[in-house]
MOPAC internal coordinates of N, CA, C and O (Angstrom, degrees):
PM7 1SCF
backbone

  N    0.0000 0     0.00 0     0.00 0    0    0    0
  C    1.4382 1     0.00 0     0.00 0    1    0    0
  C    1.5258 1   107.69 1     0.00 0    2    1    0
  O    1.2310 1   122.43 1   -58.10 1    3    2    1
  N    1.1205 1   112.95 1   121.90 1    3    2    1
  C    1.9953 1   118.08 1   159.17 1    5    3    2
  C    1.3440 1    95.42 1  -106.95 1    6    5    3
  O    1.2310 1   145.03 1   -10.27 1    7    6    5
  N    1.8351 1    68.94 1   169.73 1    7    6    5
  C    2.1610 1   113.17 1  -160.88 1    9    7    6
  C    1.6052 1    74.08 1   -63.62 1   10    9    7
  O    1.2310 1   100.06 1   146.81 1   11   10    9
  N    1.4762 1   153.68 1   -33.19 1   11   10    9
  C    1.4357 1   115.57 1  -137.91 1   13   11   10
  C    1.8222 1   101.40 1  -110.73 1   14   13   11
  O    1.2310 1   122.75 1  -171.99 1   15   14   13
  N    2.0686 1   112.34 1     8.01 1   15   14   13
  C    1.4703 1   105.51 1   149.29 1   17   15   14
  C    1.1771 1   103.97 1   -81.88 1   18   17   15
  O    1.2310 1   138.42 1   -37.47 1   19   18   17
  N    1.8603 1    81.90 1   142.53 1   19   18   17
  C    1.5865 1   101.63 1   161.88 1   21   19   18
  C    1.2891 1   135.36 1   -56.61 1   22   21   19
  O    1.2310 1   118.67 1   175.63 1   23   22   21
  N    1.3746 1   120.15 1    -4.37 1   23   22   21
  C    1.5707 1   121.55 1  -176.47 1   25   23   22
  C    1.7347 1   111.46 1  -107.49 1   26   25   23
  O    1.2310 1   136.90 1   158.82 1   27   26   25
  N    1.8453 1    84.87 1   -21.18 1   27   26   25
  C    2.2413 1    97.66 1   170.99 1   29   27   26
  C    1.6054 1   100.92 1   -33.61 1   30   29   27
  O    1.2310 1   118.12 1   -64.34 1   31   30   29
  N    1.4384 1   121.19 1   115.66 1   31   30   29
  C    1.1883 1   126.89 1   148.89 1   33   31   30
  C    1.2584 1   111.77 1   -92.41 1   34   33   31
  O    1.2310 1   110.99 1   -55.13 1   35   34   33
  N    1.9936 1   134.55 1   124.87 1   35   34   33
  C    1.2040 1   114.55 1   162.33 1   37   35   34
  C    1.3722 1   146.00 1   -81.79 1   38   37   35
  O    1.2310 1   116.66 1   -22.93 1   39   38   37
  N    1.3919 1   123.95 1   157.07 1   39   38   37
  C    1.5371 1   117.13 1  -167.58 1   41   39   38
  C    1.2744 1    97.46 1   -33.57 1   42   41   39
  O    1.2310 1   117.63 1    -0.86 1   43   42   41
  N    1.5799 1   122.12 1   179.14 1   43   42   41
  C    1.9023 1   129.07 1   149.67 1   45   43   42
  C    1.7565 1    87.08 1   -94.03 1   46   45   43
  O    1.2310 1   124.38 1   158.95 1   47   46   45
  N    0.9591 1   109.20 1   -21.05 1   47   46   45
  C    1.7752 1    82.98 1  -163.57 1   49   47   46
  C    1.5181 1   111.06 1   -73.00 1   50   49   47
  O    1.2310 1   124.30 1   177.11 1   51   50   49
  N    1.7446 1   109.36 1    -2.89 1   51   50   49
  C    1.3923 1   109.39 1  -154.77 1   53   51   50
  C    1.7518 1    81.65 1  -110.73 1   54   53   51
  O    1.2310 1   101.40 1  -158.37 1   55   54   53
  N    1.0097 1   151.49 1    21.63 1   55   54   53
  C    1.4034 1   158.11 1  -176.16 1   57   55   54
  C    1.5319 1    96.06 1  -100.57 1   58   57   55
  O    1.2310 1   123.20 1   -53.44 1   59   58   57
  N    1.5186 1   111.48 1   126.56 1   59   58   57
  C    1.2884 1   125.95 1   174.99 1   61   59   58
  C    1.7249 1   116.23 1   -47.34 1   62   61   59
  O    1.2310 1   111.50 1   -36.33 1   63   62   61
  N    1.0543 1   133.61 1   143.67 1   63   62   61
  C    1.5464 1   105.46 1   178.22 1   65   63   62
  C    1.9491 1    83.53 1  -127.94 1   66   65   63
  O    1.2310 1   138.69 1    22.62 1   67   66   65
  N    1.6675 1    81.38 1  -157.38 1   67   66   65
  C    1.5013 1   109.84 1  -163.97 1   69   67   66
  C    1.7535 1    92.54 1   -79.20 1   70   69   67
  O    1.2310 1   112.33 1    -4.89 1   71   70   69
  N    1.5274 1   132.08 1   175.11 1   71   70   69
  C    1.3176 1    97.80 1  -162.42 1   73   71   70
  C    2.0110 1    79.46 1  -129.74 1   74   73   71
  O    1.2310 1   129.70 1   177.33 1   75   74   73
  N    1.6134 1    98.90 1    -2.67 1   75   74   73
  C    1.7758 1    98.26 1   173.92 1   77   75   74
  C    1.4004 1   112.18 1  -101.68 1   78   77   75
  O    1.2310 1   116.27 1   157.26 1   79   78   77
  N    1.6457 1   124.70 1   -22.74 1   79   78   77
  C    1.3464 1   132.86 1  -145.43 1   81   79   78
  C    1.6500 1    80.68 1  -127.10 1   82   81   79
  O    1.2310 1   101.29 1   132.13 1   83   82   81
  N    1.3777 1   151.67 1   -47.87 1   83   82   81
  C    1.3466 1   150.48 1  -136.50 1   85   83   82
  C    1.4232 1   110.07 1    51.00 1   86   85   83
  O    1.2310 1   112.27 1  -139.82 1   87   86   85
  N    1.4118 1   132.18 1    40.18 1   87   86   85
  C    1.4165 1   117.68 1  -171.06 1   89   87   86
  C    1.3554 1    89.38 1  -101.98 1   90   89   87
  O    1.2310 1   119.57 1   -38.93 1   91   90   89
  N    1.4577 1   118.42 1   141.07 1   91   90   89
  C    1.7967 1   126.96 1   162.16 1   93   91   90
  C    1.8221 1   112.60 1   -41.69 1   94   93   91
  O    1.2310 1   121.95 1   -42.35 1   95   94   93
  N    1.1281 1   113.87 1   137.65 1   95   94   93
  C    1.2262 1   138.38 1   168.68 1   97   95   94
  C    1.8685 1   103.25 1   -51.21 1   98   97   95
  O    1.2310 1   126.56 1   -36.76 1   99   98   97
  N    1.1468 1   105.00 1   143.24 1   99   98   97
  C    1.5341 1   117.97 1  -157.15 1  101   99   98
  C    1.4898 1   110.50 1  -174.17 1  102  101   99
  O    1.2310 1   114.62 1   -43.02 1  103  102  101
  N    1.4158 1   127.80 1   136.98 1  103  102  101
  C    1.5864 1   141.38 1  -155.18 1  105  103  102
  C    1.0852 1    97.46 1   -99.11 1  106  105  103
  O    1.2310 1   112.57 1   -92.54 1  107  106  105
  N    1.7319 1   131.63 1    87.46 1  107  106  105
  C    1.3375 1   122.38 1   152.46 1  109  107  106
  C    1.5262 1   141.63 1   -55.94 1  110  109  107
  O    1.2310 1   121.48 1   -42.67 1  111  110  109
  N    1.3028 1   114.77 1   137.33 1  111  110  109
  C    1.5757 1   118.35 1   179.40 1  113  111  110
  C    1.1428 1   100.74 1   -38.41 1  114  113  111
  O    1.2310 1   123.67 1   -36.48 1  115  114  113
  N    1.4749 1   110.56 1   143.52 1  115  114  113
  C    1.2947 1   130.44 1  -166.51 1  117  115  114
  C    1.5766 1   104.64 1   -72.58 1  118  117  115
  O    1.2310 1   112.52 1   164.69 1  119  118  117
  N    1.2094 1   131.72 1   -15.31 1  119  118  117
  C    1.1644 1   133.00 1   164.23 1  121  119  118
  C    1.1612 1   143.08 1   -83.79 1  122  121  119
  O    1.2310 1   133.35 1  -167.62 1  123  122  121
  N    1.6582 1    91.80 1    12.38 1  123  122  121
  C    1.3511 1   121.75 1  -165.69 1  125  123  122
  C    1.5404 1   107.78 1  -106.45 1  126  125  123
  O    1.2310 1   114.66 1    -5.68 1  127  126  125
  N    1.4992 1   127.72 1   174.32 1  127  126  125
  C    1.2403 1   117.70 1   167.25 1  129  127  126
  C    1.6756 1   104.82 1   -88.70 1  130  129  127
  O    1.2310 1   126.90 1    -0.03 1  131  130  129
  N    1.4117 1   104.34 1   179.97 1  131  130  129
  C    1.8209 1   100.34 1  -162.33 1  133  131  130
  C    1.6735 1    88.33 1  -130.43 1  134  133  131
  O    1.2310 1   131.54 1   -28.06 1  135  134  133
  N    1.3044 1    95.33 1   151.94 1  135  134  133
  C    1.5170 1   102.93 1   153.73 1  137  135  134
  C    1.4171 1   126.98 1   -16.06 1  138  137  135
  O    1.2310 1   104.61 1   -27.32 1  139  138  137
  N    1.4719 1   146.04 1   152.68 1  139  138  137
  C    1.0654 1   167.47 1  -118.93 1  141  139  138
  C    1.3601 1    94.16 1  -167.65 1  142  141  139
  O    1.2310 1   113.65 1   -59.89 1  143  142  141
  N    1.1855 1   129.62 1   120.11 1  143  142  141
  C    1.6098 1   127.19 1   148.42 1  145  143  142
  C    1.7126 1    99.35 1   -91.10 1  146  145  143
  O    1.2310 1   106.37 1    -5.23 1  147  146  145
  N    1.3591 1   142.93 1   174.77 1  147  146  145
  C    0.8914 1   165.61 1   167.27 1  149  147  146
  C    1.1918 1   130.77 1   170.24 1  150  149  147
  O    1.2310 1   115.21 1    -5.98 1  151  150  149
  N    1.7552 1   126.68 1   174.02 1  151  150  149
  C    1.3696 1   117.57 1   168.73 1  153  151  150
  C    1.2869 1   133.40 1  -135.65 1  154  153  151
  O    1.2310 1   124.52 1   -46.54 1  155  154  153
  N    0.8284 1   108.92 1   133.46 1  155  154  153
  C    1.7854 1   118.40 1  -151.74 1  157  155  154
  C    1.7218 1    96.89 1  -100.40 1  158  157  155
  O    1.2310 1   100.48 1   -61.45 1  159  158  157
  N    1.2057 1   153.00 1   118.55 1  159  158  157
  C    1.9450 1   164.43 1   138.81 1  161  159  158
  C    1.6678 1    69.80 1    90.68 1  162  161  159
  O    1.2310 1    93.92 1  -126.21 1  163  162  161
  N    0.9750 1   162.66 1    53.79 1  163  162  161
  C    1.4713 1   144.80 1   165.10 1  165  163  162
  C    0.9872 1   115.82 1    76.28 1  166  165  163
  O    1.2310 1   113.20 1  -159.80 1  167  166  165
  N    1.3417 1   130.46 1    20.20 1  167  166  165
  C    1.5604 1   129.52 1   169.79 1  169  167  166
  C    1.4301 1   115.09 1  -114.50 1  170  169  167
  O    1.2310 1   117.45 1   -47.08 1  171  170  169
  N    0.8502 1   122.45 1   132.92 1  171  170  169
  C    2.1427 1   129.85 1  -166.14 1  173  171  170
  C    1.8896 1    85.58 1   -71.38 1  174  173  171
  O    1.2310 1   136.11 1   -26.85 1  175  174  173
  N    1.4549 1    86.41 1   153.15 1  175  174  173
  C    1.8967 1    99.99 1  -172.73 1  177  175  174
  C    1.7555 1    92.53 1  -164.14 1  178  177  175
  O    1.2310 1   128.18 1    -2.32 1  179  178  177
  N    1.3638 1   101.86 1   177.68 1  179  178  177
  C    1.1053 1   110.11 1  -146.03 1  181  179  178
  C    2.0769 1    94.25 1  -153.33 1  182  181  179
  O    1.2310 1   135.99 1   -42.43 1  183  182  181
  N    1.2721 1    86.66 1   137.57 1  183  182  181
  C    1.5623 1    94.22 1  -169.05 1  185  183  182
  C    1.7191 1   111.58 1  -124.44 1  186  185  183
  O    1.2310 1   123.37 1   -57.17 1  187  186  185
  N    1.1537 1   111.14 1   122.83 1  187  186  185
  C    1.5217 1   105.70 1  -159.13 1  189  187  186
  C    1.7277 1   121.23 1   -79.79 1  190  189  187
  O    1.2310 1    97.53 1   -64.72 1  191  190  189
  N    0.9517 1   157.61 1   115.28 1  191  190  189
  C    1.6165 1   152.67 1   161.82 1  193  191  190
  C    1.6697 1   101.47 1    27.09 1  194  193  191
  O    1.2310 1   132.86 1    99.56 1  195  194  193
  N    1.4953 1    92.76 1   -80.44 1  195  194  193
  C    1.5569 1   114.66 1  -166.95 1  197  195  194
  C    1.1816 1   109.50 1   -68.54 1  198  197  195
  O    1.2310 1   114.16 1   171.03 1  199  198  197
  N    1.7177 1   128.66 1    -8.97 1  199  198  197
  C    1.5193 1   110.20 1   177.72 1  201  199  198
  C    1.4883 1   104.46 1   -91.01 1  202  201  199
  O    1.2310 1   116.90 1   146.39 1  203  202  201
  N    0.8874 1   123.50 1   -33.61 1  203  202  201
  C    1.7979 1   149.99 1  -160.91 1  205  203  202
  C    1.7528 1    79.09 1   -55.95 1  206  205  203
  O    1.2310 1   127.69 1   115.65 1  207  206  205
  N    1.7672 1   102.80 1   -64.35 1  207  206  205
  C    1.6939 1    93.57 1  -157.99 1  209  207  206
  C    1.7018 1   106.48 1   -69.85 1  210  209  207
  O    1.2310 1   128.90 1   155.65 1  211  210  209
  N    1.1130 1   100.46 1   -24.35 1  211  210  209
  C    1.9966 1   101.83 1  -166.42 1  213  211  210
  C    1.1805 1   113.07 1   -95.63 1  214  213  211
  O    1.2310 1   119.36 1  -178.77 1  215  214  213
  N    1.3609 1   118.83 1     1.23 1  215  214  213
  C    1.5638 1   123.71 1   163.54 1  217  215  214
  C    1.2014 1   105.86 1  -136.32 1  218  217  215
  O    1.2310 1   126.60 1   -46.40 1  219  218  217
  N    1.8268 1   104.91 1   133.60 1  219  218  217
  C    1.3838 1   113.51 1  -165.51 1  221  219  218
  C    1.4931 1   102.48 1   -73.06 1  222  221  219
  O    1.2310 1   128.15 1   129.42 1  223  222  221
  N    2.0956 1   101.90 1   -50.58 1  223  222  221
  C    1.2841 1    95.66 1  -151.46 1  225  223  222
  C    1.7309 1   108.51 1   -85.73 1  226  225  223
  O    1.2310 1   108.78 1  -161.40 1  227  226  225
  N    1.1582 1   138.59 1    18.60 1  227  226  225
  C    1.1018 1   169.44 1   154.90 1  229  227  226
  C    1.5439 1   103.53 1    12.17 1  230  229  227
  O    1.2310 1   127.89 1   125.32 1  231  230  229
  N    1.4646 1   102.41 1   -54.68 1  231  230  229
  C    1.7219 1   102.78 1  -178.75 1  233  231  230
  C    1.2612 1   106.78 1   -77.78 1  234  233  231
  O    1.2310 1   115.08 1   163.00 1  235  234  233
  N    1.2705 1   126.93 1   -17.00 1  235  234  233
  C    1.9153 1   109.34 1  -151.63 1  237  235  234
  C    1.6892 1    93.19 1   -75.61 1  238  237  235
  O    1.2310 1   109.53 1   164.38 1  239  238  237
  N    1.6712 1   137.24 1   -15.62 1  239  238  237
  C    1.1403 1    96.32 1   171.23 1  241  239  238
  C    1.7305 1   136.41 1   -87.90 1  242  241  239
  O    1.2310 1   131.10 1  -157.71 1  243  242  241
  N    1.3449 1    96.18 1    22.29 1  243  242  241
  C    1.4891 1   116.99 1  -154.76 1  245  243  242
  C    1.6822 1    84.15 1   -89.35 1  246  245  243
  O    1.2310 1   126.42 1   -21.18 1  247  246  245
  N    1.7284 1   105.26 1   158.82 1  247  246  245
  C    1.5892 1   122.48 1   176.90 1  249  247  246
  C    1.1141 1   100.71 1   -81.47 1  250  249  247
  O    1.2310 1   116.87 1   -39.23 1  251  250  249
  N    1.4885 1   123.55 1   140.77 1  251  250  249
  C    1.4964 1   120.91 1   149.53 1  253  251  250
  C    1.4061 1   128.85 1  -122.87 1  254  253  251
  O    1.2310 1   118.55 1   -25.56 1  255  254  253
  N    1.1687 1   120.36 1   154.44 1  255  254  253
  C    1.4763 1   139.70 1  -163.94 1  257  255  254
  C    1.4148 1   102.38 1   -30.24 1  258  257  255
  O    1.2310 1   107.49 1   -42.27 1  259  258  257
  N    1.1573 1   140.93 1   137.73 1  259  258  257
  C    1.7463 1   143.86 1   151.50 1  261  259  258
  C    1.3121 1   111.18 1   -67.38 1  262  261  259
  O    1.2310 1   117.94 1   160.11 1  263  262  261
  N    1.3086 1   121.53 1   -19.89 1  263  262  261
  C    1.7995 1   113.87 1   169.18 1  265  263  262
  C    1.6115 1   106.18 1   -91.99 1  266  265  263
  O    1.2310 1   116.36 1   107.78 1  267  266  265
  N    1.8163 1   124.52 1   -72.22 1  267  266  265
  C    1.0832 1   104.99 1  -175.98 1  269  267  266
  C    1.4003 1   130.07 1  -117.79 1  270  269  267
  O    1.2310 1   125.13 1  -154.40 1  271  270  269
  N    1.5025 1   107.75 1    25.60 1  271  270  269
  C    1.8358 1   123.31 1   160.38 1  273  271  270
  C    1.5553 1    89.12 1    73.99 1  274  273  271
  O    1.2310 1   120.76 1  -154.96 1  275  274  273
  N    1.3131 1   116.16 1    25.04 1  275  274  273
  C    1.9581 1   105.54 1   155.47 1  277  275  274
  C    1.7673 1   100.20 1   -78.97 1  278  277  275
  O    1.2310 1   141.13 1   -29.69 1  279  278  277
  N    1.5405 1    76.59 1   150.31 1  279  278  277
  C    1.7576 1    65.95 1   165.52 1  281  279  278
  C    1.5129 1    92.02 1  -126.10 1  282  281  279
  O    1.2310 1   106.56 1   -96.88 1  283  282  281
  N    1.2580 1   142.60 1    83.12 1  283  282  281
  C    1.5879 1   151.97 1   153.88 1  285  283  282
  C    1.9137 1    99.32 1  -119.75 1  286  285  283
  O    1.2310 1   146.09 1  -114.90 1  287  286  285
  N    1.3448 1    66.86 1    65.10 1  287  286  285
  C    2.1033 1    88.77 1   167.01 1  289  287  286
  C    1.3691 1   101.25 1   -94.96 1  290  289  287
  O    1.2310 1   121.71 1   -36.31 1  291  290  289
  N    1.8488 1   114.32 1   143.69 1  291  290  289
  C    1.1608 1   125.39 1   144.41 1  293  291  290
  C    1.3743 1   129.34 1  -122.21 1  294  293  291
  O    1.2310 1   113.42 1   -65.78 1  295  294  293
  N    0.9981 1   130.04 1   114.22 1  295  294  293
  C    1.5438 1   127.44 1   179.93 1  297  295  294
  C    1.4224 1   114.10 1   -59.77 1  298  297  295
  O    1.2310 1   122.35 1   -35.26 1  299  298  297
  N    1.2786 1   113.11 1   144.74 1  299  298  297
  C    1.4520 1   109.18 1  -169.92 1  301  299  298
  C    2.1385 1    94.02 1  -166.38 1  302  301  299
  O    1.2310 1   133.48 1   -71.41 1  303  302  301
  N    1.2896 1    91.56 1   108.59 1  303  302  301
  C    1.8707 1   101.65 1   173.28 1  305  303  302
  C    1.3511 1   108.65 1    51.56 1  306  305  303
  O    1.2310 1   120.96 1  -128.08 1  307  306  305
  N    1.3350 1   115.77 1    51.92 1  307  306  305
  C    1.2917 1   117.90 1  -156.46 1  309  307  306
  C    1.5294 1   152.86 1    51.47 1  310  309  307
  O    1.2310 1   125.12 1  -168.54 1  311  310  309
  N    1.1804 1   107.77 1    11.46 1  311  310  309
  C    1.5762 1   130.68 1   167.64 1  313  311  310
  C    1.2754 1   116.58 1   -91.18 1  314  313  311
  O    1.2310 1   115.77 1   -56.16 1  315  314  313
  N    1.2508 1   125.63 1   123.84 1  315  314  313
  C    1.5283 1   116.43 1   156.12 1  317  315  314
  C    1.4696 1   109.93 1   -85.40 1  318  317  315
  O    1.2310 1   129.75 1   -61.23 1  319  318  317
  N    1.6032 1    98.81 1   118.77 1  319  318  317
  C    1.8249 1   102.58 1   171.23 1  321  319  318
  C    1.5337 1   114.46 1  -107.53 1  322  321  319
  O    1.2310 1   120.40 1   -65.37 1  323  322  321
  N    1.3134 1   116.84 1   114.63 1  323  322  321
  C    1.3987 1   118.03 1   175.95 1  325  323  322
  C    1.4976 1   117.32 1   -60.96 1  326  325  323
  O    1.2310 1   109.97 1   -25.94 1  327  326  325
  N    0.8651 1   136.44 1   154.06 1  327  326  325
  C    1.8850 1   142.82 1  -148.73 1  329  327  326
  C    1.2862 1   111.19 1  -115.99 1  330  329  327
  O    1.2310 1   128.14 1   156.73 1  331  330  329
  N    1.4061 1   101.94 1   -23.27 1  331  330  329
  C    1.3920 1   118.25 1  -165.70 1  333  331  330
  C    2.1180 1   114.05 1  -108.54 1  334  333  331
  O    1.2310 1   124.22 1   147.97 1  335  334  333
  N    1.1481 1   109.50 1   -32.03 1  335  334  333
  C    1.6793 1   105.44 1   146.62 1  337  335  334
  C    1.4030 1   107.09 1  -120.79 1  338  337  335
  O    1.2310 1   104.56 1   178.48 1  339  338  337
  N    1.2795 1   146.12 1    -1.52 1  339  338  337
  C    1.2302 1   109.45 1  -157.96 1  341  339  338
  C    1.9496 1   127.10 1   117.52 1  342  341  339
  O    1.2310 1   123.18 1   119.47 1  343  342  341
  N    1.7199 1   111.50 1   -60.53 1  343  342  341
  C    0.4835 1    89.47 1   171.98 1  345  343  342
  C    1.7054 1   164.33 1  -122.38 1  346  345  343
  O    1.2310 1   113.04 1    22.08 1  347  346  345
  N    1.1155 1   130.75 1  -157.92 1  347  346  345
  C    1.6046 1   127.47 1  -152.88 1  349  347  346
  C    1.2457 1   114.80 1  -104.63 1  350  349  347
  O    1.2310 1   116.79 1   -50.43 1  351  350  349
  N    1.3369 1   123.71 1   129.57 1  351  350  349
  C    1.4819 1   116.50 1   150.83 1  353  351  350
  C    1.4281 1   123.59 1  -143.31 1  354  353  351
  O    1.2310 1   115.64 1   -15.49 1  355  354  353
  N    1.2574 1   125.88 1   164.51 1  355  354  353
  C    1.1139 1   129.04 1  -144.14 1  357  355  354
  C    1.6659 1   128.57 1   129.12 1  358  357  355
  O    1.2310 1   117.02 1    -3.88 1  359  358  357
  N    1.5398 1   123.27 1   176.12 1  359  358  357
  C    1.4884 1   104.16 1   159.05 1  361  359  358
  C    1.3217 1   135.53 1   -75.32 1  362  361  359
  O    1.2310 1    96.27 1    20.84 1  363  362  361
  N    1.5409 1   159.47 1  -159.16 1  363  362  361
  C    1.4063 1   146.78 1  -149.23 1  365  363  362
  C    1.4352 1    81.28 1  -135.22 1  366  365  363
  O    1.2310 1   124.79 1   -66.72 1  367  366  365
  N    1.3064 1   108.41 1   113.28 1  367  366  365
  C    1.3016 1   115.81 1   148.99 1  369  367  366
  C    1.9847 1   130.75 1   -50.82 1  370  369  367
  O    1.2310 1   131.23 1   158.32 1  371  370  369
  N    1.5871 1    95.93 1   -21.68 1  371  370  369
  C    1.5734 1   100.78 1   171.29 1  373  371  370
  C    1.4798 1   104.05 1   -58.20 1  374  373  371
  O    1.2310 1   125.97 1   -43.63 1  375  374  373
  N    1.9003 1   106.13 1   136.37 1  375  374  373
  C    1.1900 1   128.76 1   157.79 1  377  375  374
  C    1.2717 1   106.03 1   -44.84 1  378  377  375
  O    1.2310 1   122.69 1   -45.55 1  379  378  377
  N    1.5142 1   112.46 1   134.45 1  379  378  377
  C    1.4772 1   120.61 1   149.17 1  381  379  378
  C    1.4307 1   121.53 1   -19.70 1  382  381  379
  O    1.2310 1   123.81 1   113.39 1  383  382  381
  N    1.2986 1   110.29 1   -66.61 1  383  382  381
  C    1.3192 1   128.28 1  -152.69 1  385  383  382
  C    1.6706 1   103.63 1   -77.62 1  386  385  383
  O    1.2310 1   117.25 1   166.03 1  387  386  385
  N    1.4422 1   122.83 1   -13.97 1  387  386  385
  C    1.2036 1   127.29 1   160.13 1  389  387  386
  C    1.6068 1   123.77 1   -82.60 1  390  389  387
  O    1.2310 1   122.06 1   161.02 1  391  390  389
  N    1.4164 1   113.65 1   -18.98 1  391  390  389
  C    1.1669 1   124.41 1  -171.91 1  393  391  390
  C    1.2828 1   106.41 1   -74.91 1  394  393  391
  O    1.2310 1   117.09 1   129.65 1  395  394  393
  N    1.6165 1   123.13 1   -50.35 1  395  394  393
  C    1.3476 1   150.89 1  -134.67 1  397  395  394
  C    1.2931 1   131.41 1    62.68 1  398  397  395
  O    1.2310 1   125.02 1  -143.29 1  399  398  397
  N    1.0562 1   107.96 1    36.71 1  399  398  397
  C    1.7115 1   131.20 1  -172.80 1  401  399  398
  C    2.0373 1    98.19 1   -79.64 1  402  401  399
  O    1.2310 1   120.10 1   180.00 1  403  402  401

């Protein structure tokens, strides 16, 4: 069975969770606070509603930017891109064959 039948239900174990609490990912009331993307040793993670409010120090284990110490990082093909200026680190997603390598 694949994700693209209509009857594919996915595992729960394969559902992103909270990355302090492990609770599954879930659509809070809009009046609510939302998920957290961030990045934790270079890997994208995820911060839940209820941990954000019930733990103060919540962010300090999160990565932050080498230019301006945000930490609203997203990992993306192996780059960490900060959200908040811009910028990147990581290896170059440019093809070889564009580089001239």
């Amino acid at each position: 069975m694949s994700s693209t039948d209509p009857t594919y239900v996915p595992d729960e174990s394969s559902r992103p969770r909270c990355f302090l609490c492990g609770r599954p990912t879930f659509d809070p009331d809009k009046r609510q606070r939302q998920w957290v993307r961030a990045a934790v040793g270079g890997e994208q993670v995820l911060v839940c509603p209820t941990c954000q409010e019930d733990r103060p120090d919540w962010a300090v284990q999160l990565d932050r930017c080498d230019a301006c110490g945000a930490s609203r990082l997203s990992v993306m093909l192996g780059q960490v891109v900060c959200r908040a200026c811009g910028h990147v680190r990581g290896e170059s997603v440019e093809p070889a064959w564009l580089s001239g390598a």
